[in-house]
MISEZA-729000 format. One record per residue (C-alpha): residue number from 1; x, y, z; residue in three letters. Coordinates in Angstrom, 3 decimals. Example, Ala and Ser with C-alpha at 12.3 -4.5 7.8 and 13.67 -1.06 7.14 Angstrom:
<sites>
(site 1, (12.300, -4.500, 7.800), ALA),
(site 2, (13.670, -1.060, 7.140), SER),
</sites>
This chain:
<sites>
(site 1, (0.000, 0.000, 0.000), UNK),
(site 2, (2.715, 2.517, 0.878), UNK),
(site 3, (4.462, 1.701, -2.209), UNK),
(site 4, (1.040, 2.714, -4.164), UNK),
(site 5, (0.702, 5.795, -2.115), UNK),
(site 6, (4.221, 7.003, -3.220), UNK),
(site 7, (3.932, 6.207, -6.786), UNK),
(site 8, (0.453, 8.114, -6.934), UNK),
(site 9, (2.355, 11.184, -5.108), UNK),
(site 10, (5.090, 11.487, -7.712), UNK),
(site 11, (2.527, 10.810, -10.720), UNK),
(site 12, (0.297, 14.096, -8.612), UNK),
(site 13, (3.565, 16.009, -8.722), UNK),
(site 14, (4.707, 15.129, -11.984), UNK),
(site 15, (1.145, 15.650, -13.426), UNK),
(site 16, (1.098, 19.137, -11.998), UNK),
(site 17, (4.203, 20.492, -13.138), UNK),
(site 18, (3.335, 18.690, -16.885), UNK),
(site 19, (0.012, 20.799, -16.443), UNK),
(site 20, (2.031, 24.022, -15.775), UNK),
(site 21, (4.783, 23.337, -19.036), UNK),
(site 22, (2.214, 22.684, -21.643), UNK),
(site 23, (0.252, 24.619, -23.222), UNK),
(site 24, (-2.946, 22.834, -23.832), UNK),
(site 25, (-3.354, 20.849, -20.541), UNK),
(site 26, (-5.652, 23.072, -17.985), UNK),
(site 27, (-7.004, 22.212, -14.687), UNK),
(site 28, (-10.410, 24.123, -14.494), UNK),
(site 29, (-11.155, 24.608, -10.491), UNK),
(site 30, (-13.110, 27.613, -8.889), UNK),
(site 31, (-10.207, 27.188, -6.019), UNK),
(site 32, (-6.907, 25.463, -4.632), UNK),
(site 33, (-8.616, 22.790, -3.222), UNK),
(site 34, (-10.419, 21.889, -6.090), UNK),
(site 35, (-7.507, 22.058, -8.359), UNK),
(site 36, (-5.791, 19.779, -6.315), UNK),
(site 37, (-8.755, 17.624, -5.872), UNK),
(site 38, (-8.915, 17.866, -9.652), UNK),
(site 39, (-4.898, 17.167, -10.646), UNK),
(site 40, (-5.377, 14.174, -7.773), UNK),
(site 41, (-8.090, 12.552, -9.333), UNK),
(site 42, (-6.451, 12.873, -12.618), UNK),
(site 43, (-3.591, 11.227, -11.121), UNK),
(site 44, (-5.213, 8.123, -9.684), UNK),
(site 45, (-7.443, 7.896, -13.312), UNK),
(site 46, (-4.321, 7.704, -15.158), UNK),
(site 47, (-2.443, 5.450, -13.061), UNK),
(site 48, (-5.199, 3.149, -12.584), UNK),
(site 49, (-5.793, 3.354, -16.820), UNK),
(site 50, (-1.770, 2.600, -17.055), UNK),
(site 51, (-1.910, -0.298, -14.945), UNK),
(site 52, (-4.576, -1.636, -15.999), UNK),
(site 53, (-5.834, -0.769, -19.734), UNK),
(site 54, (-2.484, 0.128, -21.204), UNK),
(site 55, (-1.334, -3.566, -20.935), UNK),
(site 56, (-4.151, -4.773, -22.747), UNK),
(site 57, (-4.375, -1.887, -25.567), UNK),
(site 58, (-0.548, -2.638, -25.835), UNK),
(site 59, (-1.222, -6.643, -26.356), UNK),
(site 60, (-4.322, -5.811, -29.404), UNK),
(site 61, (-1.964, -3.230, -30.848), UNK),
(site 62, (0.775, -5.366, -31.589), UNK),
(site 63, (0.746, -5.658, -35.112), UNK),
(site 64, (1.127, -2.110, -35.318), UNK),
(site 65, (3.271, -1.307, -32.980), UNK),
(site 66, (6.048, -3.955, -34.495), UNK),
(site 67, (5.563, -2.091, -37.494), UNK),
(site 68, (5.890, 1.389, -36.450), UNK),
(site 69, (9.236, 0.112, -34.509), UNK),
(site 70, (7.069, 0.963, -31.362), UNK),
(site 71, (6.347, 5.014, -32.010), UNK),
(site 72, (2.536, 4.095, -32.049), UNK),
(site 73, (3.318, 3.556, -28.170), UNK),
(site 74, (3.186, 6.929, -28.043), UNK),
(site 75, (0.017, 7.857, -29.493), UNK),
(site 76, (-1.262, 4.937, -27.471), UNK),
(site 77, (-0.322, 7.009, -24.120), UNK),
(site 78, (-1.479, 10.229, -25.607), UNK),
(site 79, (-4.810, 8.315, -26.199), UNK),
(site 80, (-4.910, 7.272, -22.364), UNK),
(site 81, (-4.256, 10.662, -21.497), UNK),
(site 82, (-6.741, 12.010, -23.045), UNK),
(site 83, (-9.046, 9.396, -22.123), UNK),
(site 84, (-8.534, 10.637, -18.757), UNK),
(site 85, (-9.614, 14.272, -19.445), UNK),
(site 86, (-12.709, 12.658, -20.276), UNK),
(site 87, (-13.411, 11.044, -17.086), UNK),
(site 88, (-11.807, 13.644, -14.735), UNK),
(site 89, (-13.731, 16.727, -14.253), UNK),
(site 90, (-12.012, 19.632, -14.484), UNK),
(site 91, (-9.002, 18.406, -16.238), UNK),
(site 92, (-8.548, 19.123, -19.764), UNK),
(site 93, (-6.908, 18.203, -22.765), UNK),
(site 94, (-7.259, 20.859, -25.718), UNK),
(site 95, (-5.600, 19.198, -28.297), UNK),
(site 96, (-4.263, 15.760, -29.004), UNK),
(site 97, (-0.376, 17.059, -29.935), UNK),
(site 98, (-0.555, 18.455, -26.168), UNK),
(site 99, (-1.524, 15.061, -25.113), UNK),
(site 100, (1.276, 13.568, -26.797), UNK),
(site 101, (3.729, 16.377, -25.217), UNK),
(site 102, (2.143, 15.738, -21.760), UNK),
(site 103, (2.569, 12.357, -22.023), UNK),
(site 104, (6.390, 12.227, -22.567), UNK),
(site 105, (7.008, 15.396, -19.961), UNK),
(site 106, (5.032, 13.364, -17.094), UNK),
(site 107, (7.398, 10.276, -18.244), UNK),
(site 108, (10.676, 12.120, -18.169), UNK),
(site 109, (9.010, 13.865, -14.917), UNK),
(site 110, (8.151, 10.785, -13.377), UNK),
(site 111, (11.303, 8.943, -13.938), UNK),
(site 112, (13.604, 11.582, -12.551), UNK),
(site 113, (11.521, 11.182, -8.978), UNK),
(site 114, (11.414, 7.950, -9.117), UNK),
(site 115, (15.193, 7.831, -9.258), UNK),
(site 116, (15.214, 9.938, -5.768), UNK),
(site 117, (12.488, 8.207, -4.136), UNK),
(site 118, (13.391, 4.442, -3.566), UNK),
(site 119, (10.881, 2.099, -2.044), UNK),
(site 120, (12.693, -0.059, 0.730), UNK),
(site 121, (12.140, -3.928, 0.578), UNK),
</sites>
């Protein structure tokens, strides 16, 4: 559980600074509180959607990814992100190119904190 917690922290962080970089990726909240309630939500849809749904899109895309050499990956998580926009009130996605820009910022984001936070065994 605590290791859950910590990855859902550093995909909140790395979600909001993603939202402040691109242009194209809003949170729309009357407050703080429901911008962060917002950006959190968004953060637990998307994680949830990676663990889950990415896997299986990944398996029925095959065929295409081994053609493109694996670049349709990348619309694939640009699709999920977007999906999430959908689902999350008050986060939006304007266009799909900021999509695909938000999803490789909130990668290279999420990989430099996970290199400073370690989970202990």
């Amino acid at each position: 559980m605590r290791g859950f917690l910590i990855r859902l922290g550093v995909a909140f962080v790395a979600l909001g600074v993603t939202i402040k970089i691109v242009p194209g990726l809003d949170l729309d909240a009357p407050d703080a509180v429901g911008a962060a309630l917002s950006l959190g939500a968004a953060a637990l849809v998307l994680s949830v959607l990676n663990a889950i749904v990415r896997p299986v899109l990944i398996l029925l895309t095959l065929p295409i990814t081994v053609l493109t050499l694996g670049l349709s990956i990348f619309f694939l998580n640009g699709f999920l992100f977007w999906l999430t926009s959908v689902v999350v009130p008050g986060f939006h996605v304007r266009t799909f190119w900021a999509a695909l820009l938000g999803t490789v910022l909130m990668t290279v984001i999420s990989w430099l904190l996970n290199a400073f936070v370690k989970e202990r065994k």
